[in-house]
C-alpha positions as CSV (number, residue, x, y, z in Angstrom):
1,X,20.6,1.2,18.9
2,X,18.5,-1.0,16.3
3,X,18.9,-0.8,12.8
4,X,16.2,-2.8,10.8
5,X,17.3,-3.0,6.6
6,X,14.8,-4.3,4.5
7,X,15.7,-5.6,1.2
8,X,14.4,-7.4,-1.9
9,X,11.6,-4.4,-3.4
10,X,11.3,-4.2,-7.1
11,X,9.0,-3.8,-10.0
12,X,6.8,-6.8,-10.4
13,X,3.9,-7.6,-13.0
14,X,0.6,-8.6,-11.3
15,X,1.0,-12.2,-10.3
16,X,4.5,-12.9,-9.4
17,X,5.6,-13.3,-6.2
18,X,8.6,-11.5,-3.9
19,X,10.7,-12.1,-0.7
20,X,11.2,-9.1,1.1
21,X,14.0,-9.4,4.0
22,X,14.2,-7.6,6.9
23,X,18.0,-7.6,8.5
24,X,18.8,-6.9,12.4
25,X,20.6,-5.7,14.7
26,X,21.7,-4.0,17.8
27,X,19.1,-5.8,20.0
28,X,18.6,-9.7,21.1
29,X,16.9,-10.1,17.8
30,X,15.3,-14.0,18.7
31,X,13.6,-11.8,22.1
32,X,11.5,-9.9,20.2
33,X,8.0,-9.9,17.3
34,X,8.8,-9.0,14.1
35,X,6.2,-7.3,12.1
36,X,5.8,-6.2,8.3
37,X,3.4,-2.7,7.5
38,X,2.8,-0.9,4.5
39,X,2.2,2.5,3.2
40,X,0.9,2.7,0.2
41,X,0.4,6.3,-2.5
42,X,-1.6,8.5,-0.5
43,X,-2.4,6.4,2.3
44,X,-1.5,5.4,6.1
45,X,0.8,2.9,7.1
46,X,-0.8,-0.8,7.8
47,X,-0.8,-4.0,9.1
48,X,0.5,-6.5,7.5
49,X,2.0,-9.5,9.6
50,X,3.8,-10.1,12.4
51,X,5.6,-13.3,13.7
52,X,6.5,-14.0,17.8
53,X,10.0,-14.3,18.8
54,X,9.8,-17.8,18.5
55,X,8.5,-18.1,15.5
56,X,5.3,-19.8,16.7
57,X,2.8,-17.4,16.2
58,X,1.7,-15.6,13.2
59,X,-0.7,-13.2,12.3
60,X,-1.6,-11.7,9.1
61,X,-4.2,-8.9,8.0
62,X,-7.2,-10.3,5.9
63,X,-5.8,-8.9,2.9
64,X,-3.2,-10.8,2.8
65,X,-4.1,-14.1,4.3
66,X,-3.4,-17.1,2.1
67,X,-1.2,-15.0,-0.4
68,X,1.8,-13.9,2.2
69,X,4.0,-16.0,4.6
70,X,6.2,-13.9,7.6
71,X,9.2,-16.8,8.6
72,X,11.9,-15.9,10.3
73,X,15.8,-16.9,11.1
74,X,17.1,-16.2,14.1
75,X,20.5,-17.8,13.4
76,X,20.7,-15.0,10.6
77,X,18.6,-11.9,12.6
78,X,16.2,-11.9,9.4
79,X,12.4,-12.3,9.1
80,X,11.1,-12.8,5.6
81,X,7.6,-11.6,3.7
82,X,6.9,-14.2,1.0
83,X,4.5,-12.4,-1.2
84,X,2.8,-14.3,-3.8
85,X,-0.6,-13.6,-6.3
86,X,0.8,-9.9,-6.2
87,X,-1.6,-7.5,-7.2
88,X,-1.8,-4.0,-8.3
89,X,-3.4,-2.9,-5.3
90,X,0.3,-4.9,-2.8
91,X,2.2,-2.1,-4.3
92,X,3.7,0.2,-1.2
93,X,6.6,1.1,0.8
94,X,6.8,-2.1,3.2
95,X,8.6,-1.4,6.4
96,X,9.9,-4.1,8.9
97,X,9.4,-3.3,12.6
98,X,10.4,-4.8,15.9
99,X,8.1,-4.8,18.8
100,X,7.8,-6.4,22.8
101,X,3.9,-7.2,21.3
102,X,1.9,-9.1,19.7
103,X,0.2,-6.2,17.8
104,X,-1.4,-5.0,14.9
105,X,-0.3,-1.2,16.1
106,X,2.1,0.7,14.6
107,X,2.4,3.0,17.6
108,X,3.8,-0.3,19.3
109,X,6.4,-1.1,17.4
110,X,10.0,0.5,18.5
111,X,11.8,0.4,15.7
112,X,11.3,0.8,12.3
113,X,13.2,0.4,9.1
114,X,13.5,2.4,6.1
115,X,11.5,0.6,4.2
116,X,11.8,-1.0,0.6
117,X,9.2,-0.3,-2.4
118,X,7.3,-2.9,-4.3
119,X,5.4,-1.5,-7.3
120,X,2.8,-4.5,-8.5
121,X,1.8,-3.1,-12.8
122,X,-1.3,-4.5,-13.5
């Protein structure tokens, strides 16, 4: 059994930054891509990162890109979210997820935390 528990959500005013944390285990953690998603209000979960086991390879959606940074500890079984530049429109559930893929798609991922809430006021 997995259990994924992310951390580090709050109430933020339109430019800071937060570090979400996503805690593992149960599984090989290092093996496997980690990858952030979010659901915001009335919306569907998406992409927002992932990271390869190694930490090699990232991947983030355009939204995102240049504003967030996925890292990763394997010594700890923790991946990160650096969010920075929040805005009004980042605020969602954001839910860690562990995967065999490198993939944008939810339906891929195996196991899924319960998520942590960042509300971005404008």
């Amino acid at each position: 059994q997995v259990q994924l528990v992310e951390s580090g959500g709050g109430l933020v005013q339109a430019g800071d930054s937060l570090r979400l944390s996503c805690a593992a285990s149960g599984r090989t953690f290092s093996s496997y891509v980690m990858g952030w998603f979010r659901q915001a209000p009335g919306k569907e979960r998406e992409f927002v990162s992932y990271l390869t086991s190694n930490g090699g390879s990232t991947y983030y959606a355009d939204s995102v890109k240049g504003r967030f940074t996925i890292s990763r500890d394997n010594a700890k079984n923790t991946v990160y979210l650096q969010m920075n530049s929040l805005q009004f429109k980042n605020t969602a559930v954001y839910y860690c997820a562990i995967s065999s893929s490198r993939t944008r798609v939810a339906g891929l991922y195996d196991y899924w935390g319960q998520g942590t809430r960042v509300t971005v006021s404008s």
